[in-house]
C-alpha angles and dihedrals in degrees: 000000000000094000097055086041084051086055110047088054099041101041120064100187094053077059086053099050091039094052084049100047087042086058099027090053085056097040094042092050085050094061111095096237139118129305087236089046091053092044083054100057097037091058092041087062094050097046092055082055098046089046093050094058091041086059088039089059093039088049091052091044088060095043094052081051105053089032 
């Protein structure tokens, strides 16, 4: 739970994707589509935000290392 508090104070660009997951999830269960195309969106949204702090922790691995 301190690492993703760490990051949402230290990364940016984490605060960006996560602003714009917190307005896209609402706006995308407005839309009159599908369940499965809600679920879709939905996950797609989650899984921007899991691969952004997998390339967060893999940026800061690398950075221990070289530094």
């Amino acid at each position: 739970m301190q690492a993703i508090r760490n990051t949402l104070y230290d990364k940016i660009d984490f605060r960006i994707e996560l602003v714009v997951g917190v307005i896209s999830i609402p706006a995308a269960l407005l839309l009159t589509v599908s369940l499965i195309v809600h679920i879709l969106l939905v996950v797609s949204v989650i899984f921007v935000l899991i691969s952004e702090l997998l390339k967060i922790s893999i940026e800061s691995s690398v950075n221990r290392i070289y530094t």
